[in-house]
C-alpha positions as CSV (number, residue, x, y, z in Angstrom):
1,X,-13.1,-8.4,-18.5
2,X,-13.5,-5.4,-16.2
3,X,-9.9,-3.5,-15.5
4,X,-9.6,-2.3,-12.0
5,X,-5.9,-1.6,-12.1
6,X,-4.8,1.8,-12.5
7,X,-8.2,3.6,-13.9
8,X,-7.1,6.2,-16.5
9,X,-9.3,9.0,-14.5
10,X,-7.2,8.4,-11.6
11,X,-3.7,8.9,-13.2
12,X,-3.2,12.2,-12.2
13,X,-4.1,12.1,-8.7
14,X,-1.4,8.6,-8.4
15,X,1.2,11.1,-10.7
16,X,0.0,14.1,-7.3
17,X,0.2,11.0,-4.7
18,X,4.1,9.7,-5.9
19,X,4.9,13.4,-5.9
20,X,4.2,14.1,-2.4
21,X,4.8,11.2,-0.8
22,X,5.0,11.5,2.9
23,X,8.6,10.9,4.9
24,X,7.5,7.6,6.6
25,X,6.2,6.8,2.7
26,X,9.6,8.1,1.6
27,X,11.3,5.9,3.8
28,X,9.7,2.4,3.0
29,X,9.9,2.8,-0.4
30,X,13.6,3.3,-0.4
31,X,13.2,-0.3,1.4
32,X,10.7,-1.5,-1.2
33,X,11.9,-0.2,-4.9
34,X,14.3,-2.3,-6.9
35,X,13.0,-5.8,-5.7
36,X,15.2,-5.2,-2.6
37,X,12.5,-7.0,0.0
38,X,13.1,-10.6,-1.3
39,X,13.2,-10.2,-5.2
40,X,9.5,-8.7,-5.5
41,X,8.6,-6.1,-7.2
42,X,6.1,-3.1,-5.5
43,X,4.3,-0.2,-6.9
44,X,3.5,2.8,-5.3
45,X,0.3,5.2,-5.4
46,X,-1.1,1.8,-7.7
47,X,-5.2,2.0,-7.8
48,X,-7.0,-0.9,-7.9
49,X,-10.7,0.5,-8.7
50,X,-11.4,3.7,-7.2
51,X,-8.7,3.1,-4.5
52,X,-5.1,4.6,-4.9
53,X,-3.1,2.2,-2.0
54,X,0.3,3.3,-0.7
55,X,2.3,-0.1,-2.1
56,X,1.1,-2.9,-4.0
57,X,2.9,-6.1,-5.0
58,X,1.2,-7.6,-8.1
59,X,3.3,-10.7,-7.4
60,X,2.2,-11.5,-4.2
61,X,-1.0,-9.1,-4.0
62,X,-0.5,-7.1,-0.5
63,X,-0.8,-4.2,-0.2
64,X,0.7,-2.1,2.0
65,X,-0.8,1.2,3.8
66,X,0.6,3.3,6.5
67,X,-1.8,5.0,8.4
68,X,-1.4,8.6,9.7
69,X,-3.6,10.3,12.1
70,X,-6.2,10.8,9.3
71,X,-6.9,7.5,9.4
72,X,-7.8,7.1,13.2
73,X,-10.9,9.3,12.9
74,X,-14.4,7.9,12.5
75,X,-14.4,9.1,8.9
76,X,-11.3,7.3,8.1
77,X,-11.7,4.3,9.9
78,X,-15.1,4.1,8.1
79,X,-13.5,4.7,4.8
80,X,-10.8,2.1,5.8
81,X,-13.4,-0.6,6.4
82,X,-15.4,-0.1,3.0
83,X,-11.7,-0.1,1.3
84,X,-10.7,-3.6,3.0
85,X,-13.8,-4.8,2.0
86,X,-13.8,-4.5,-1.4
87,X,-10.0,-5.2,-2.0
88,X,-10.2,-8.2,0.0
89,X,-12.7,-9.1,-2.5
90,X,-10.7,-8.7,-5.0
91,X,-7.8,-11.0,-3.7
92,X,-5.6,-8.2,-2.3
93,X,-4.6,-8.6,1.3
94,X,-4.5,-5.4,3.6
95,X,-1.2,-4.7,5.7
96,X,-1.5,-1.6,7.4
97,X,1.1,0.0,9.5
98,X,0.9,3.1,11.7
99,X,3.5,6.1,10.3
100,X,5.6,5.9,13.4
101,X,6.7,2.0,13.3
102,X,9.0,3.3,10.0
103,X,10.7,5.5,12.4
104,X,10.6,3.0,15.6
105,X,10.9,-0.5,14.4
106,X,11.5,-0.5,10.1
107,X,13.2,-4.2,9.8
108,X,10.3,-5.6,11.5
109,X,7.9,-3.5,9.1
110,X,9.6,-5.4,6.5
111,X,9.8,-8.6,8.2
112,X,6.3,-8.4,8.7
113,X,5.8,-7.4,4.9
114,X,7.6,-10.5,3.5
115,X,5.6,-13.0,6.4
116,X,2.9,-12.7,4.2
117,X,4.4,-13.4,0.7
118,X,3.6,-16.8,-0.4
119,X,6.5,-17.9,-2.3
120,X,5.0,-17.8,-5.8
């Protein structure tokens, strides 16, 4: 069985990414630590392969990403594509967000968030 969660060569850049998180990342994981969003439980800076994602609920498998202006150039959006890709194929769903909706519109971020739990 091939482990894709949490590569040991990728530890320290998570420990770097949970260090630095950015505000609007600061934000929804006060919102998302603790179980608070309906009783699951999310990880932050979790990799699954060679891909560190923002929040990732092993429960449910979504994960969430909130996208600065990094990721609305060419490069990024091409890196984003290849990242969807192989996470979808790995049963992990995608919900991205754009930094400024934690500032503008944060219950529906969650709301949105919990739409896509399934219960289990």
């Amino acid at each position: 069985m091939t482990i894709l969660n949490n590569l040991p060569h990728k530890k320290d850049q998570r420990r770097t990414l949970r260090s630095n998180l950015t505000i609007a990342e600061a934000v929804l994981w006060n919102r998302l630590k603790n179980s608070q969003l309906n009783n699951r439980k999310f990880r932050r800076q979790h990799s699954i392969g060679e891909f560190i994602l923002d929040f990732y609920c092993p429960q449910e498998k979504p994960a969430v990403e909130l996208d600065g202006a990094g990721h609305f150039t060419v490069p990024g959006s091409l890196y984003d594509a290849a990242r969807t890709v192989y996470l979808n194929s790995s049963g992990i769903q995608i919900i991205r967000f754009e930094n400024k909706l934690i500032w503008s519109a944060l219950e529906s971020v969650l709301q949105s968030i919990a739409s896509n739990f399934n219960g289990r």
